[in-house]
C-alpha positions as CSV (number, residue, x, y, z in Angstrom):
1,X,139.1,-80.4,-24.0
2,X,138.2,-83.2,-21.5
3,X,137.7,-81.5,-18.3
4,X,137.2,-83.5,-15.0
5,X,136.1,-81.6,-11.6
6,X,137.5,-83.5,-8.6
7,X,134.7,-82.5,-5.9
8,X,131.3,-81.4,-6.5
9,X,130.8,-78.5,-4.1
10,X,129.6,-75.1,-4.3
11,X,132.8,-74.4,-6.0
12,X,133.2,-77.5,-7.9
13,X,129.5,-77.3,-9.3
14,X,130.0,-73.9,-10.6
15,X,133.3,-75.1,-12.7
16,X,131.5,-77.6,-13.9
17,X,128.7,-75.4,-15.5
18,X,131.2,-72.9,-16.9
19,X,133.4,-75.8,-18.6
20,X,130.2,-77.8,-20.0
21,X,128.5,-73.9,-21.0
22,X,131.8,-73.6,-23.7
23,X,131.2,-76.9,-25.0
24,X,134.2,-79.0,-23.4
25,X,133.8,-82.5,-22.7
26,X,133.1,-82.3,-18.9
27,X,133.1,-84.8,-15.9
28,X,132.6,-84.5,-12.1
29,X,134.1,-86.8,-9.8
30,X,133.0,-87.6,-6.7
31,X,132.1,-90.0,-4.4
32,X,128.8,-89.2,-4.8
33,X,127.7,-90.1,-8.2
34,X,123.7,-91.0,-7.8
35,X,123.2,-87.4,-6.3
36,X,124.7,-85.6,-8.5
37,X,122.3,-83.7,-11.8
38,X,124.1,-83.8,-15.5
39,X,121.7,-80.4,-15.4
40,X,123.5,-77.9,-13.4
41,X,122.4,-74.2,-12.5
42,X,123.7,-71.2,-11.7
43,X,121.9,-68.4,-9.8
44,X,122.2,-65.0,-8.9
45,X,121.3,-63.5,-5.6
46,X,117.5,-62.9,-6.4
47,X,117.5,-66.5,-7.6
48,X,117.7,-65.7,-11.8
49,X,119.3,-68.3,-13.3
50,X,122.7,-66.7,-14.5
51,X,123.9,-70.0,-16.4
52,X,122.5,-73.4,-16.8
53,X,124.6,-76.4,-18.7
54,X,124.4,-80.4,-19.1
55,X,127.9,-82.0,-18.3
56,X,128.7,-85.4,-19.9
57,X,129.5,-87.6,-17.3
58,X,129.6,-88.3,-13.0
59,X,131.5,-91.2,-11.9
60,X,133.2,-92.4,-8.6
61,X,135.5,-94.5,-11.1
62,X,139.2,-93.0,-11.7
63,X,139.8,-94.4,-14.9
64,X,137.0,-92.8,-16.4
65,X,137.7,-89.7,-14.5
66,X,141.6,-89.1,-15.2
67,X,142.5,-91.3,-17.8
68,X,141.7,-89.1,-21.0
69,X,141.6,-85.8,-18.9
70,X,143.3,-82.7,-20.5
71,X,142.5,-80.6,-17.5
72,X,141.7,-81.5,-14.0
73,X,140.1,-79.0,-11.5
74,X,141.1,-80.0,-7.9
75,X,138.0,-78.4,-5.8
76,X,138.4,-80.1,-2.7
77,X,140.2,-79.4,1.3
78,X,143.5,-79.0,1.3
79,X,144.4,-82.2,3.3
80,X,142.7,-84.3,1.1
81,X,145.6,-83.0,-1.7
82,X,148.2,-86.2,-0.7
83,X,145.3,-88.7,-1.7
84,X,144.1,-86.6,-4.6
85,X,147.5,-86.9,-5.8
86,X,147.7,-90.1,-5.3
87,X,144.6,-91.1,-7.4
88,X,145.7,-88.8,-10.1
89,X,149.0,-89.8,-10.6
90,X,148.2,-93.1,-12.4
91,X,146.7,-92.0,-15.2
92,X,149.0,-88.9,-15.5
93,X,150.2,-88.3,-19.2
94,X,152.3,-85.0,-20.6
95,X,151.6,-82.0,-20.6
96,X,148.2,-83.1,-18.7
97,X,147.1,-79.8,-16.6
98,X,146.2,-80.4,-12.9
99,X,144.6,-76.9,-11.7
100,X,144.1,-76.4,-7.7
101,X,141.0,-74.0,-6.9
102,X,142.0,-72.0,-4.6
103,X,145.8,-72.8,-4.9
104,X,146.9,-72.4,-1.3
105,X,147.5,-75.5,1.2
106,X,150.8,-76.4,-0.6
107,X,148.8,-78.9,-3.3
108,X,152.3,-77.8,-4.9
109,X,153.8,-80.6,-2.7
110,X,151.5,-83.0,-2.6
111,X,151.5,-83.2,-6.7
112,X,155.5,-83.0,-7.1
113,X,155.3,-86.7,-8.3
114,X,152.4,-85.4,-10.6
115,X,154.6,-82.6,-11.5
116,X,157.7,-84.8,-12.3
117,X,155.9,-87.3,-14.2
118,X,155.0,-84.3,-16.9
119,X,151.6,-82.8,-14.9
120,X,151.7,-79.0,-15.5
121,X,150.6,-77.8,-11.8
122,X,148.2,-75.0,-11.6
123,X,146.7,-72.8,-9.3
124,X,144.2,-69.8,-9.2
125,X,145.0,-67.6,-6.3
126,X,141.5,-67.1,-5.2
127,X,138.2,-68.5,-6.3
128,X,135.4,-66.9,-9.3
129,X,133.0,-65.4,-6.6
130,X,131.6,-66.1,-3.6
131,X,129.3,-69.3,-4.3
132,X,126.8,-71.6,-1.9
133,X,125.0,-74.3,-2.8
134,X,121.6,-74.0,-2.4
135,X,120.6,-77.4,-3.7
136,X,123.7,-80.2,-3.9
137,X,124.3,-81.8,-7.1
138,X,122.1,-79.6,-8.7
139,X,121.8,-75.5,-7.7
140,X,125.0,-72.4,-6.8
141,X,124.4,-69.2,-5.8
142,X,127.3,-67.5,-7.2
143,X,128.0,-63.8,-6.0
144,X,130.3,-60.9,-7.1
145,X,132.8,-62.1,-9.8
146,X,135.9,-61.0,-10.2
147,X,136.9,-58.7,-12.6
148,X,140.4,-60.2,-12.7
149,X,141.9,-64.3,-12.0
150,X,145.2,-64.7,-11.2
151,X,147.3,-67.9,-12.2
152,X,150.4,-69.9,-12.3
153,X,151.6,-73.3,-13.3
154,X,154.6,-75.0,-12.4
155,X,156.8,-75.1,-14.5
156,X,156.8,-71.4,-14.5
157,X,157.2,-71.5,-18.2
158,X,153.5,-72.8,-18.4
159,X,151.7,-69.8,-16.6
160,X,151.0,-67.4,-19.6
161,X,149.4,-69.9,-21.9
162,X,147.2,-71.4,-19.1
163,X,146.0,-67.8,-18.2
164,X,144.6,-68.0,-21.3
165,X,143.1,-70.7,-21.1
166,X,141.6,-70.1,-18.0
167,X,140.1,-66.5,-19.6
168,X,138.7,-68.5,-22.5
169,X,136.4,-70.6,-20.3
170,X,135.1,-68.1,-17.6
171,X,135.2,-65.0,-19.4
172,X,137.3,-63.5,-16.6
173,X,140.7,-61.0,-17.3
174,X,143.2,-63.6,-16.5
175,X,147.0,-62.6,-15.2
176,X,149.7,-64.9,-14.9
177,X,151.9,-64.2,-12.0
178,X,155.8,-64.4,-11.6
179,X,155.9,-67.6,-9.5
180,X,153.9,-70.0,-7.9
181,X,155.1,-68.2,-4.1
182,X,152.5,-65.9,-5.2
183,X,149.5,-68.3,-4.5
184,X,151.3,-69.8,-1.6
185,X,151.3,-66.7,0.4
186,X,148.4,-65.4,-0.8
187,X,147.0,-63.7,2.8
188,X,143.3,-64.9,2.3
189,X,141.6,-67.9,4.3
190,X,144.9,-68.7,6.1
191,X,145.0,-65.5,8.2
192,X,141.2,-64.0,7.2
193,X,139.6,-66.8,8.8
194,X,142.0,-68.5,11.3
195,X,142.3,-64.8,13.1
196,X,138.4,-64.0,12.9
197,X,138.0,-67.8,14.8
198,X,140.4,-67.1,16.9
199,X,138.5,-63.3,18.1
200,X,135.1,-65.4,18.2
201,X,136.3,-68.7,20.7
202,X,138.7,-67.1,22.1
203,X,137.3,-68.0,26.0
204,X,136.0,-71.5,24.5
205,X,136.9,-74.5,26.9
206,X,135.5,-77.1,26.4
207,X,132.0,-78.0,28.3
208,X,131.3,-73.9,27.3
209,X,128.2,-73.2,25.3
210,X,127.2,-69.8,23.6
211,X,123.4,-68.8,23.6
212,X,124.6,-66.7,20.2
213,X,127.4,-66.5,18.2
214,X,128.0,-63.6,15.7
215,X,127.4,-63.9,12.0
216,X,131.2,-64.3,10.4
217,X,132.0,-61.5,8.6
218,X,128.5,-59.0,9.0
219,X,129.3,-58.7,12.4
220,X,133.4,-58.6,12.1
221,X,134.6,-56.3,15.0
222,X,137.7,-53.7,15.6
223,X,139.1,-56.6,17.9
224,X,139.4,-59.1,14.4
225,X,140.3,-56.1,12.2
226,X,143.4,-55.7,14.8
227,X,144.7,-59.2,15.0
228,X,144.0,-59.6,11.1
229,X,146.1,-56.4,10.4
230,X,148.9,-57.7,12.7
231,X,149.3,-60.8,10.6
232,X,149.0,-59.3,7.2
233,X,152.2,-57.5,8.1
234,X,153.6,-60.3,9.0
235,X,153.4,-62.1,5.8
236,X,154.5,-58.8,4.0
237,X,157.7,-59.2,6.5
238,X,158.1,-63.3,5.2
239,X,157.8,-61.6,1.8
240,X,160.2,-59.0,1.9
241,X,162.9,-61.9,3.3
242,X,162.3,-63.5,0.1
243,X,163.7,-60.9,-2.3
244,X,165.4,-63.9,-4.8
245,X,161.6,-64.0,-5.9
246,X,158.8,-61.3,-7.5
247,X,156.1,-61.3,-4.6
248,X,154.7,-58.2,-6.0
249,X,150.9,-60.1,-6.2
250,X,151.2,-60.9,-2.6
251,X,148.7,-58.0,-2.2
252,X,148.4,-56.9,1.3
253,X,145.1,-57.0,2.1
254,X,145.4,-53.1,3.3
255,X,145.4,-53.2,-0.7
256,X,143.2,-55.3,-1.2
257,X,140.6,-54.2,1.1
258,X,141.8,-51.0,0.5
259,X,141.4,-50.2,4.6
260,X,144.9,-49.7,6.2
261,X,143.1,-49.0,9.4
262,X,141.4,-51.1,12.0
263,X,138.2,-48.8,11.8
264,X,138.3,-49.2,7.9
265,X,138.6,-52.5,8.0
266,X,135.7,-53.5,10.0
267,X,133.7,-51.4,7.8
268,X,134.8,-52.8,4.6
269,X,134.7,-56.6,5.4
270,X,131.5,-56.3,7.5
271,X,129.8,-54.7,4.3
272,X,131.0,-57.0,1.4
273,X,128.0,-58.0,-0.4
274,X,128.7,-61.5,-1.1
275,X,129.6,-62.0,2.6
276,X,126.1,-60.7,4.0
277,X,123.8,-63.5,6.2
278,X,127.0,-66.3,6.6
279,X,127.2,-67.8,10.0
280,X,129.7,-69.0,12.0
281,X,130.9,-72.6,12.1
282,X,129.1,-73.8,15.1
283,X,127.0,-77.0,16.3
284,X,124.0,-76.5,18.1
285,X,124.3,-78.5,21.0
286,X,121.4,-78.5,24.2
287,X,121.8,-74.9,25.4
288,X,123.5,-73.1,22.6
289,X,126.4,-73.3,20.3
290,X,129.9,-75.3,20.5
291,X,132.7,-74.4,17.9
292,X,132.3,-76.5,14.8
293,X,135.9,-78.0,14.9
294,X,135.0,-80.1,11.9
295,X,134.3,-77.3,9.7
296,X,136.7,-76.5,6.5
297,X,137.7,-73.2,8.4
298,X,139.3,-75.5,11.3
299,X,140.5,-78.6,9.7
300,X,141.8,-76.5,6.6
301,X,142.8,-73.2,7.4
302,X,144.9,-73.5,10.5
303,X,147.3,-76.7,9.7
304,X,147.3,-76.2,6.1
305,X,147.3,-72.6,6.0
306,X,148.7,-70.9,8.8
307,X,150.9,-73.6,9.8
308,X,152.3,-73.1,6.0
309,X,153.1,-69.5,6.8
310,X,154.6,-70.0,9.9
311,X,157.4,-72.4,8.2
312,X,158.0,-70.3,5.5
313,X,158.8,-67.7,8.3
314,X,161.1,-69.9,10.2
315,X,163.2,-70.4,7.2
316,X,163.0,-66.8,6.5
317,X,163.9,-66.3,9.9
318,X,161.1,-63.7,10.2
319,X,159.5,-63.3,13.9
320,X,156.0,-63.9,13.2
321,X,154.1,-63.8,17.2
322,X,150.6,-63.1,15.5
323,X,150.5,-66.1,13.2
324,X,152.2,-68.4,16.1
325,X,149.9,-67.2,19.2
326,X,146.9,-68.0,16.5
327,X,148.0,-71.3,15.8
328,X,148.8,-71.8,19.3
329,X,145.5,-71.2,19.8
330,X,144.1,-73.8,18.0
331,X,146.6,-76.2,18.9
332,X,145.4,-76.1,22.3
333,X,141.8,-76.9,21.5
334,X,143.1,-79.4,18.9
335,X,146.0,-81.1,19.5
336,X,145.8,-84.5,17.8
337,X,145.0,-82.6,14.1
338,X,147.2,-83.6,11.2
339,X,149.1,-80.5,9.7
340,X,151.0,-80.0,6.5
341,X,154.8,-80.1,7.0
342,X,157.8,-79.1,4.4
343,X,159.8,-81.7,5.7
344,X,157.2,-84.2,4.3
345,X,158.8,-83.5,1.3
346,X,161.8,-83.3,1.8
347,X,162.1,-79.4,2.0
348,X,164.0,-79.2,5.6
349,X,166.0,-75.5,4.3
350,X,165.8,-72.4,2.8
351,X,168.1,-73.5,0.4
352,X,165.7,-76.8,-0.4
353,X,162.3,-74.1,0.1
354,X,164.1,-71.9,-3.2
355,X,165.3,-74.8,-5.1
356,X,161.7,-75.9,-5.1
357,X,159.9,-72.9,-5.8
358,X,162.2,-71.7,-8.7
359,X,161.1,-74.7,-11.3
């Protein structure tokens, strides 16, 4: 296949050395061309190198990128998905697969004229492994696999054959799941990390500095665990409303963690392996530390992740107060941000929300 990675991250390098590795035509785009290696490296945490391949091509140039592209790996923030799309959609031909990484943020909407146009929409509804750059453009630390992906394409009748396609190039058990609501509600970063910021700045004004502020997920506390558990059963409520659909890979992470208690949760999280030694988003500023409002976890996770889940619950008509006061939260600290918003696209109903999610 041609395969072109849209970002060249942590995330985005690793793709690209797994693609290249099974012999597929592979390019990176990014705006960053001159720093990026056509040698890329995987390591391990004691710094072995786990994979190493040569991809064929970097450009900032879309033509090149999209125009001969099979598959397309979209690695990059969520609200940069409407201009992704909008790059893409050019050079979109049929049957051309357009895979988001992870597939939450609603890329779903943003790509609908993709989608029309004959783009199969994909998503994987969480990442390979934990994975940090150590050197950009060149080195990723990749961490604890997973033994199983998870996938699914839009048109639903896609998702089967693209799970194996997706097994084929990482080696990975893939699933395809019932329906693309699957990966839109997936409780991960939209709830993991907006309720764990909200726990850690919770007294921030602005004008406040912190002489410390606890690692993310090493030191995760009872008080996290609490408001984390509160809005996983919220979701689980805004999928229970939704019966028309099979949400039955909308794990809870009670399951998924496999702690249904406070206590067990804050055990389990603050001991994940691949989660040992990662900070906090924070600026040092003269004093201490500020919030780092600029960070992926802000400008991502709270108006394209939890501000997704709180619409679904309003057409649902599900009483969601933990995934409100959260985003309320962050409102108040940043009121000017952009968010995603149904209505963008025309989705103002339940009626519209299951018309557009049943394809």
């Amino acid at each position: 296949m041609n395969i072109t990675i849209y970002g060249a991250g942590n995330v985005g390098t690793q793709f690209a050395v797994h693609c290249a590795s099974k012999g597929h035509r592979t390019t990176i785009f990014t705006s960053k061309p001159e720093r990026i290696s056509k040698t890329l490296t995987i390591i391990d945490e004691n710094d072995k190198v786990t994979l190493s391949s040569t991809i064929d091509n970097v450009t900032n140039d879309a033509f090149t990128a999209f125009n001969d592209a099979d598959l397309i790996f979209v690695i990059i923030p969520s609200y940069c998905m409407d201009q992704a799309a909008l790059t893409i959609l050019p050079y979109v031909h049929e049957n051309m697969h357009i895979c988001i990484v992870p597939g939450t943020g609603a890329a779903e909407a943003a790509f609908d004229k993709c989608i029309k146009k004959g783009a199969i929409l994909c998503g994987l509804q969480r990442v390979l492994s934990v994975a940090r750059l150590v050197e950009y453009g060149k080195t990723v630390r990749a961490i604890g696999y997973r033994s199983t992906l998870h996938v699914c394409t839009i048109p639903i009748s896609k998702a089967a054959e693209f799970a194996k396609t997706i097994e084929g190039l990482f080696d990975i058990k893939t699933v395809a799941l019932p329906n693309y609501l699957n990966i839109t509600l997936t409780p991960s970063n939209p709830i993991l990390h907006t309720t764990r910021l909200k726990v850690l700045f919770q007294d921030y004004k602005p004008g406040k500095v912190y002489d410390k502020v606890d690692l993310f997920y090493q030191q995760w506390n009872d008080e996290s665990s609490d408001l984390l558990l509160k809005a996983d059963d919220e979701v689980q409520q805004i999928c229970h409303k939704l019966s028309m659909f099979d949400l039955s890979y909308v794990k809870s992470l009670k399951e998924h963690y496999e702690s249904d208690t406070v206590d067990k949760m804050t055990k389990k999280i603050s001991s994940i392996k691949g989660f040992q030694g990662l900070t906090s988003p924070t600026v040092k500023v003269e004093g201490g530390y500020i919030p780092d409002f600029s960070s992926r976890y802000f400008t991502a996770d709270f108006p394209y992740g939890l501000a997704i889940l709180i619409q679904i619950a309003n057409f649902t008509q599900v009483d969601c107060p933990t995934l409100i006061n959260t985003y309320n939260w962050y409102r108040s600290l940043c009121p000017n941000i952009q968010q995603f918003n149904y209505s963008d696209y025309n989705i103002y109903t339940l009626e519209d929300f299951i018309h557009f999610y049943q394809r």
